[in-house]
C-alpha positions as CSV (number, residue, x, y, z in Angstrom):
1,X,0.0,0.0,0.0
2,X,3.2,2.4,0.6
3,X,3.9,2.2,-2.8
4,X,0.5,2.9,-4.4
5,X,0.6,6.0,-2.1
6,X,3.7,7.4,-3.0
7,X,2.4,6.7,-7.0
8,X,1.7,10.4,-9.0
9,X,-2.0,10.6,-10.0
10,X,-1.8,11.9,-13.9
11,X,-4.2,13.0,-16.2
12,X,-3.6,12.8,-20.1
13,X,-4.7,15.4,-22.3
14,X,-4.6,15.2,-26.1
15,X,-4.4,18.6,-28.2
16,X,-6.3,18.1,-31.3
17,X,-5.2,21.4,-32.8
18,X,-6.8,21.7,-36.6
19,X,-4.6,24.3,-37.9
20,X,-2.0,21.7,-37.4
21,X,-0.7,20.4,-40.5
22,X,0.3,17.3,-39.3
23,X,-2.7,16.7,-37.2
24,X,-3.1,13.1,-36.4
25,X,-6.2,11.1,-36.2
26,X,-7.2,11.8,-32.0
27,X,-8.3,8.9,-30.7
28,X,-5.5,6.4,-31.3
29,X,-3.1,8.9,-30.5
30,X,-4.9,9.5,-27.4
31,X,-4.5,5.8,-26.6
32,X,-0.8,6.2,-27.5
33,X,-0.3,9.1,-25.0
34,X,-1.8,7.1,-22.4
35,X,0.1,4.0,-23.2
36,X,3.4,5.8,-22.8
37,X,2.4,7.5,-19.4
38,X,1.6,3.8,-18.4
39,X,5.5,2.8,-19.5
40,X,6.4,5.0,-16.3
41,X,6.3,2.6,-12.9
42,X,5.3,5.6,-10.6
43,X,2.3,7.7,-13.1
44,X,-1.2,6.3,-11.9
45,X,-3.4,7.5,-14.8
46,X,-6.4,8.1,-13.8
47,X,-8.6,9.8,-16.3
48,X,-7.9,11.3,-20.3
49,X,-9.3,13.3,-22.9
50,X,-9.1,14.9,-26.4
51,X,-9.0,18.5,-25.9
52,X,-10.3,20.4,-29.9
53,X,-8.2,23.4,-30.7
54,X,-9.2,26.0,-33.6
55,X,-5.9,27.0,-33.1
56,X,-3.3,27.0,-29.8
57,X,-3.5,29.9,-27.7
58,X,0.2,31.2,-27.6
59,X,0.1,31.9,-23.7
60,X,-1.9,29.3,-22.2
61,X,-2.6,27.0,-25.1
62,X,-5.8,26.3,-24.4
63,X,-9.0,29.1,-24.3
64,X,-9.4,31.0,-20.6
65,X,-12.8,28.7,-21.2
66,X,-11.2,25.4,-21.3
67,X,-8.5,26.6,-19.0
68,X,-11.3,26.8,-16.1
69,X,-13.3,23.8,-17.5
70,X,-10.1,21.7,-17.2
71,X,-9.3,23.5,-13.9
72,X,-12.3,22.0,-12.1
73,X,-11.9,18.6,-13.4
74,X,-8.3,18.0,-12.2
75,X,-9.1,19.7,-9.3
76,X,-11.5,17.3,-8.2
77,X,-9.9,14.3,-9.8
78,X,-6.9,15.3,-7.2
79,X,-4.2,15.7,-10.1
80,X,-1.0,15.9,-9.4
81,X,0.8,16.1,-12.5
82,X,-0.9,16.8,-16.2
83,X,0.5,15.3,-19.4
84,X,-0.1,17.0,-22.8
85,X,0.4,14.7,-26.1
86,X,2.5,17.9,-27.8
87,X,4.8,20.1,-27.6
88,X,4.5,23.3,-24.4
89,X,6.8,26.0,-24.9
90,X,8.2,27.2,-21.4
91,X,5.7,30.0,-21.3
92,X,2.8,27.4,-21.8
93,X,4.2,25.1,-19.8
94,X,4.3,27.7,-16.6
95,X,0.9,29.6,-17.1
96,X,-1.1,25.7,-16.8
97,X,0.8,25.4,-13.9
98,X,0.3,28.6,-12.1
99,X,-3.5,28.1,-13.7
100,X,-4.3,24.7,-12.3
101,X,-1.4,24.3,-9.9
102,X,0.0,20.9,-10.8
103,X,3.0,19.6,-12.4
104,X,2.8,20.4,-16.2
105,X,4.6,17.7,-18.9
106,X,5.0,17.8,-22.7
107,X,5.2,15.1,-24.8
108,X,9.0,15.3,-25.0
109,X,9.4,15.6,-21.2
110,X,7.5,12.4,-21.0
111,X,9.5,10.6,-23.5
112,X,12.8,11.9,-21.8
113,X,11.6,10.6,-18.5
114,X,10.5,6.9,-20.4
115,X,14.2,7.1,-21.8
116,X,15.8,7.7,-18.8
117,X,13.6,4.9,-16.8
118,X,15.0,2.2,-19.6
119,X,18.3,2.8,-20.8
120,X,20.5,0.4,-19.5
121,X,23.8,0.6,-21.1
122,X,26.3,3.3,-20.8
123,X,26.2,4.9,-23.7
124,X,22.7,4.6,-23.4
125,X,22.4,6.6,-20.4
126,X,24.9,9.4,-21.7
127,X,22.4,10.0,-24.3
128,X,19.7,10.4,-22.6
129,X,21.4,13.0,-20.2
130,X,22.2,14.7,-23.3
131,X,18.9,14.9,-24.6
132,X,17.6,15.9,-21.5
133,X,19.8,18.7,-20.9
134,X,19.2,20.2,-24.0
135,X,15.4,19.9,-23.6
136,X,16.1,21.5,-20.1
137,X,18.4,24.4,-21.4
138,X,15.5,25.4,-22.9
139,X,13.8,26.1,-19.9
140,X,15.6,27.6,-17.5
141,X,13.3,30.9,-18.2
142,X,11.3,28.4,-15.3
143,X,11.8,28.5,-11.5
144,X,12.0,24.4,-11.1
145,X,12.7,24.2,-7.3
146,X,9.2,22.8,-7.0
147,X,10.3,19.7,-8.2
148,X,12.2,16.8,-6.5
149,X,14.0,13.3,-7.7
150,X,12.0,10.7,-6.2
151,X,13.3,8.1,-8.3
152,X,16.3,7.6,-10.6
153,X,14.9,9.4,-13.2
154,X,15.4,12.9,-15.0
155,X,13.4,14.4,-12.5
156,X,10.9,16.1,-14.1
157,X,8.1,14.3,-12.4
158,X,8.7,14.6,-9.2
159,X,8.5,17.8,-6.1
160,X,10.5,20.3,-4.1
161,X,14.3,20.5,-4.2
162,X,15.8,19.2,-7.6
163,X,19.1,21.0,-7.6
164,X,20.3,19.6,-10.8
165,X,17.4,21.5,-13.0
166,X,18.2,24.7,-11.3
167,X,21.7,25.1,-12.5
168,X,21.9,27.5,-15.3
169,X,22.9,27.8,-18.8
170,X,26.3,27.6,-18.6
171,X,26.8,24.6,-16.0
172,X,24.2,23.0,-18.3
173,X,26.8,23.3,-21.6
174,X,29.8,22.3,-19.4
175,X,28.1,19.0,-19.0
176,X,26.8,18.7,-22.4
177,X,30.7,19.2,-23.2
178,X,31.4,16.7,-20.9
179,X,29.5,13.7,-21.7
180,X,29.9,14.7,-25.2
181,X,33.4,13.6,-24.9
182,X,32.3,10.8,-22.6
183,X,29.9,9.7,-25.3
184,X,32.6,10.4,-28.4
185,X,34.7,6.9,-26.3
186,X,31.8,4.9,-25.9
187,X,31.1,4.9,-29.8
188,X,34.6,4.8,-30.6
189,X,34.6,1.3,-28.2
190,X,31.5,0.9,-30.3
191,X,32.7,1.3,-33.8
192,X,35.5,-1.6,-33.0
193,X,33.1,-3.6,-31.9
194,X,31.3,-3.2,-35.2
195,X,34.3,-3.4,-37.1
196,X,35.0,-6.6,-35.0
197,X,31.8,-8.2,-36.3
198,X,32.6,-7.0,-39.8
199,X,35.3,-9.5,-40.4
200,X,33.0,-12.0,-38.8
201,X,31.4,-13.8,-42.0
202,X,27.7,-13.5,-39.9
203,X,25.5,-10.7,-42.1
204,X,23.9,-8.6,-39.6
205,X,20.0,-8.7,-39.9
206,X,18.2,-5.3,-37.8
207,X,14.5,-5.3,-36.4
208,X,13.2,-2.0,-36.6
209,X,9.6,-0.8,-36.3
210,X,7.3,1.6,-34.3
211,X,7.7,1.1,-30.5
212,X,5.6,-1.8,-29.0
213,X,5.2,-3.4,-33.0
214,X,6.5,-7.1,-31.2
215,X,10.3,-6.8,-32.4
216,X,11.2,-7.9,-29.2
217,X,8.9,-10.2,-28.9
218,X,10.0,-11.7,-32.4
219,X,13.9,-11.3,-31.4
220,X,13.2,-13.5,-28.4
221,X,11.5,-16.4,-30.5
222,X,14.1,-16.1,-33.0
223,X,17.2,-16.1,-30.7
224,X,16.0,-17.5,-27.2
225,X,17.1,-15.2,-25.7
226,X,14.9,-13.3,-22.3
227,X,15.0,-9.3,-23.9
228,X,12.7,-7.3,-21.9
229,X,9.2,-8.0,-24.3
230,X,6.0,-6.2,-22.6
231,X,2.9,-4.9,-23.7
232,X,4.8,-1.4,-23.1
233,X,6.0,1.6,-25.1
234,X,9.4,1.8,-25.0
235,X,10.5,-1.7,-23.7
236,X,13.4,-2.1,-25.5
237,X,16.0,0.9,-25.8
238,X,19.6,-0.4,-25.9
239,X,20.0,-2.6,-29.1
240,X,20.6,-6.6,-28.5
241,X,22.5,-8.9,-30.5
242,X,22.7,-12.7,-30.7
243,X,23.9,-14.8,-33.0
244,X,20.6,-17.0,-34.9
245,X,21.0,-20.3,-37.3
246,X,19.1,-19.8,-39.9
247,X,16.7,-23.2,-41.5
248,X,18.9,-24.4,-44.4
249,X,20.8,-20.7,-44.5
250,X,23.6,-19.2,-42.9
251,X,24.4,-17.7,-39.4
252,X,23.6,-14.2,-39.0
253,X,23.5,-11.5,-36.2
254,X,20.4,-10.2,-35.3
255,X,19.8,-6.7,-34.2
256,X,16.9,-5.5,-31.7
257,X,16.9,-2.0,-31.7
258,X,15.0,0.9,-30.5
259,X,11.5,1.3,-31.3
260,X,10.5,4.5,-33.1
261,X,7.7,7.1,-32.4
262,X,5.8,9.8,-34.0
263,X,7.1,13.3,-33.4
264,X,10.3,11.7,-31.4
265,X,12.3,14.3,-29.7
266,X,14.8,15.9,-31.8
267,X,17.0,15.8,-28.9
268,X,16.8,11.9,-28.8
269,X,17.0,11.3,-33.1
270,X,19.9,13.3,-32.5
271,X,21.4,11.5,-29.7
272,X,20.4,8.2,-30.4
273,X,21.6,8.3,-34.1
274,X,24.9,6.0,-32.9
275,X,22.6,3.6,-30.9
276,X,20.7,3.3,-34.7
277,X,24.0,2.9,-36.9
278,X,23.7,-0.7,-35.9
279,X,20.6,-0.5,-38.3
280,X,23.1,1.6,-41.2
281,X,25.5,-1.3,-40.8
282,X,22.9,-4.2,-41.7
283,X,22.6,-6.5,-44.4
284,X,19.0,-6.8,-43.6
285,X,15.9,-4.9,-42.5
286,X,12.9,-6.1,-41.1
287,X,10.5,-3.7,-40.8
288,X,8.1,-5.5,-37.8
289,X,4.5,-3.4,-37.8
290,X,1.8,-4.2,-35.2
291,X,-0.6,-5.1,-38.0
292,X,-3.5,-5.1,-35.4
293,X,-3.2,-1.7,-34.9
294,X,-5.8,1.1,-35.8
295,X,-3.0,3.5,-36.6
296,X,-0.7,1.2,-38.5
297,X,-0.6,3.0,-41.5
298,X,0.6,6.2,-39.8
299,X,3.2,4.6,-37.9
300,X,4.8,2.6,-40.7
301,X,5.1,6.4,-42.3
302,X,6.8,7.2,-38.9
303,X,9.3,4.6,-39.7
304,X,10.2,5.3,-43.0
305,X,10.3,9.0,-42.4
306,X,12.9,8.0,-39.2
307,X,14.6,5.8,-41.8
308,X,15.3,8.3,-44.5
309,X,16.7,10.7,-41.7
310,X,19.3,8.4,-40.3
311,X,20.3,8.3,-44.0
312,X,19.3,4.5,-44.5
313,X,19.1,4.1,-48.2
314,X,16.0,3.1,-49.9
315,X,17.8,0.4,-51.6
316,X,19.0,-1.2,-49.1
317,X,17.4,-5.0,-48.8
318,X,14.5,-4.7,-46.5
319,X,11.3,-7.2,-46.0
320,X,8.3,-6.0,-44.2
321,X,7.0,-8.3,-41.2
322,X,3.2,-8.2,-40.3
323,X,2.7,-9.4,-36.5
324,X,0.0,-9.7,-34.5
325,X,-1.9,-11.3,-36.8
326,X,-3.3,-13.3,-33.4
327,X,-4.8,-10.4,-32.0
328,X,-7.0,-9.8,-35.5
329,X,-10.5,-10.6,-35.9
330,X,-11.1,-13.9,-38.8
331,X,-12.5,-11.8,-41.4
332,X,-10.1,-8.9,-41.0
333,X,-7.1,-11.8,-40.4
334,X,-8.1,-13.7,-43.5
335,X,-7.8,-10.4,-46.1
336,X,-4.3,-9.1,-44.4
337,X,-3.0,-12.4,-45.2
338,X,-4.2,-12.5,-48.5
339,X,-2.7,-9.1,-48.8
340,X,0.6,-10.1,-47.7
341,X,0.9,-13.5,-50.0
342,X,-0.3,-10.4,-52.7
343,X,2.7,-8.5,-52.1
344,X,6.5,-8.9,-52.2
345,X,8.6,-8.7,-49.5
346,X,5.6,-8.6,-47.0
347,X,5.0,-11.6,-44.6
348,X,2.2,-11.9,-42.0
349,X,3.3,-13.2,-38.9
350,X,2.6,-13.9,-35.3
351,X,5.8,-13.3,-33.2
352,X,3.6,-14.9,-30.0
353,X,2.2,-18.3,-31.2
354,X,5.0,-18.8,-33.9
355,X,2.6,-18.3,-36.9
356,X,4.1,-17.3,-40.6
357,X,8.0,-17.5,-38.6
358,X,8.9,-20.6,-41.2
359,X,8.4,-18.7,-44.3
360,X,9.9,-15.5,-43.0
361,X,13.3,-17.3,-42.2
362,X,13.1,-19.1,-45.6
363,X,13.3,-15.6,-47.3
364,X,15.7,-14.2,-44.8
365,X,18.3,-16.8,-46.3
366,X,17.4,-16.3,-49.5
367,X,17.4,-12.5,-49.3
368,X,21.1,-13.2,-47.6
369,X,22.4,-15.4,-50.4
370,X,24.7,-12.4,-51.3
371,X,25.9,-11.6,-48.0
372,X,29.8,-11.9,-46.9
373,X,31.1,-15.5,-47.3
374,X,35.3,-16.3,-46.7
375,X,36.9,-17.5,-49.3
376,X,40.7,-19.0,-49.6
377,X,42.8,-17.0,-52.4
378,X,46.2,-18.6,-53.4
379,X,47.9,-16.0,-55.2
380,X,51.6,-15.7,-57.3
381,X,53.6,-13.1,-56.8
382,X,52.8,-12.2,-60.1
383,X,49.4,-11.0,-59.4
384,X,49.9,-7.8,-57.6
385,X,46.9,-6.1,-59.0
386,X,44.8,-8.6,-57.8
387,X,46.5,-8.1,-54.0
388,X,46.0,-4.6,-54.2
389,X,42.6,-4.6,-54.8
390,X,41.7,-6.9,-52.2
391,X,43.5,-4.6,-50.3
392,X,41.5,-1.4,-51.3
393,X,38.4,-3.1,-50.8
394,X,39.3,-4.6,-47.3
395,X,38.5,-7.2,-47.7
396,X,41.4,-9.8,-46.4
397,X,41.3,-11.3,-43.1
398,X,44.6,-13.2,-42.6
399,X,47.5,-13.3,-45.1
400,X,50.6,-15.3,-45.1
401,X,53.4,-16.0,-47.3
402,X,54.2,-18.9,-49.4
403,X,56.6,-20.5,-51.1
404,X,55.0,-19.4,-54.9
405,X,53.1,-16.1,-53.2
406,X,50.6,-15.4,-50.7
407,X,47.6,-17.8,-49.3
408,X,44.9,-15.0,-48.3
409,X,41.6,-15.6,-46.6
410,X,38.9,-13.3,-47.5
411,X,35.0,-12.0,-46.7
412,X,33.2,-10.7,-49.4
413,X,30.1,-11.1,-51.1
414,X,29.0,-12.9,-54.3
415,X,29.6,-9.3,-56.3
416,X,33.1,-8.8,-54.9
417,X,33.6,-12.3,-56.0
418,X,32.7,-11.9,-59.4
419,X,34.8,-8.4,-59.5
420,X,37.8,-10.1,-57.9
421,X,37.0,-12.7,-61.2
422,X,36.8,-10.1,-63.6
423,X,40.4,-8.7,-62.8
């Protein structure tokens, strides 16, 4: 009983602004909002609503109207903190405060805090301090001395005394400085860790997808291996790898990464671009949408759009993976699967009872066929061009001198093979 007294009682509001360009549809993104609040431990949510906007007011962004409406509902709901699906600017932000006295939270905030509460590895952790002290530097126009750190999070949730949000702008970009270097060695330990696995002859095959699609689900069926999977935004944040035998294929690495989110923080694209590089370096992308979902079109533009930004090329060999097909009613069920036998590339799946897995692996190895195989080169001394280019394409892994030249073991791929031929 301590701890459901010591839980903050929130209330979830959802802007639907329709000046907003980008306006999404309200209800599932009301359900989304919710759903991350829930991904905190310590947020009881106890009550939600859509709140329709003309247009946001730039002080208060809501209408002195709605401001007072609101006011007496969390008032008698006992609110302690308020959670708006968009973005507050600082002004905002203290004006609902001061208006309904309780702790205000943006979108952003909330995601920062959800960060913080799941990343586990160090570099990890430096990113979200990052993020979060850039999203605080903007902010310092606020007194924050009402707040407190009641957990081991950013802070931002709980009440009096958080000394760390009151230090100002420049102690703020002294530690940006800092765990920018801090951060600059953990991706460096990173990058030889990558380059370790690239002269490994296993291709590397990344799960990506809209937060809470099933990829962890799917990576633990797949590898065995007990990654936090929950009904829960955000339960995955530091990428996993394990090594997976493919049916009748070849080894590969596969990749669990992050799950993305409409209108992410730019803080956190920014800061998490190295934790996603594991998906730039992959031979393979599977694209895992939760096919059950209302909003699954919109998310699956999410993706792609998060895609393009991290610079991941279009071409680059990618199958889409339709789970949940468990949690779909049989009519509905029946036409996404004929949809997906319809369309290349696109398998429907069920990451939970195992469901459409066969045939997905099956055209994993064949999608892989051209990936990085080693290979044993006995070359004369004669054939220095053909040395050189192995060289320039880097492609050797061990060379040692013979009596007639060199015995060289390389990893390419069946192109590199045919150019080395070629020479």
């Amino acid at each position: 009983m301590e701890h459901e007294r010591a839980r903050t009682r929130a209330w979830v509001l959802h802007p639907d602004i329709r000046s907003d360009a980008e306006r999404r549809a309200p209800e599932p993104a009301l359900q989304e909002a919710v759903a991350l609040a829930a991904a905190l431990p310590d947020l009881d949510v106890i009550g939600s609503g859509i709140v329709r906007l003309a247009k946001p007011q730039p002080g208060y962004l809501f209408g002195s109207g709605k401001i007072e409406e609101l006011g007496a509902v969390l008032k008698a709901a006992e609110v302690e903190l308020v959670l708006i699906d968009g973005p507050l600017s600082p002004v905002q932000q203290r004006n609902l405060e001061k208006a309904w006295k309780v702790k205000i939270l943006d979108r952003t905030g909330l995601i920062l805090e959800i960060f913080s509460d799941r990343a586990r590895t160090r570099e990890g952790v430096l990113q979200v301090e990052m993020a979060a002290l850039s999203y605080q530097r903007t902010r310092l126009v606020r007194a924050w001395t009402h707040l407190e750190r009641q957990r081991g999070g950013l802070g931002f949730v709980g009440g009096p005394g958080e000394t760390q949000i009151e230090a100002d702008r420049r102690a703020i970009d002294d530690q940006l400085v800092r765990l920018r270097r801090q951060l600059q060695k953990v991706v460096k330990t990173r990058e030889l860790h990558r380059q370790a696995r690239a002269k490994v002859p296993y291709p590397i095959v990344a799960l990506v997808g809209y937060t809470n699609a099933g990829k962890s689900t799917l990576f633990n069926r797949l590898t065995g291996a007990e990654v936090m999977a929950r009904d829960m935004l955000f339960a995955t944040l530091d990428p996993t790898m394990r090594r997976v035998q493919l049916p009748d294929g070849p080894e590969v690495i596969l990749s669990d990464t992050v799950g993305f989110i409409s209108n992410l923080p730019t803080e956190l694209v920014a800061s998490f671009r190295a934790t996603l590089e594991e998906v730039l370096a992959a031979d393979l992308i599977l694209h895992v949408r939760d096919i059950s979902h209302a909003d699954t079109e919109a998310q699956a533009r999410d993706v792609a759009e998060i895609m393009i930004s991290l610079g991941v090329n279009e071409e680059r060999p990618s199958l889409e993976v339709w789970n949940k097909i468990d949690q779909l009613p049989d009519d509905i069920r029946d036409n996404v699967m004929t949809r997906a036998e319809r369309e290349d590339g696109v398998f429907a799946i069920s990451a939970v009872t195992g469901e459409g897995i066969d045939a997905l692996l099956d055209q994993i190895a064949v999608e892989l066929q051209g990936a990085r195989h080693e290979t044993v080169l006995r070359l004369g001394f004669s054939d220095g061009r053909k040395r050189a280019w192995l060289f320039e394409q880097e492609l050797i892994q061990s060379e040692e001198q013979t009596e007639d030249g060199f015995e060289i073991i390389v990893l390419w791929t069946g192109k590199q093979e045919a150019q080395f031929a070629a020479l």
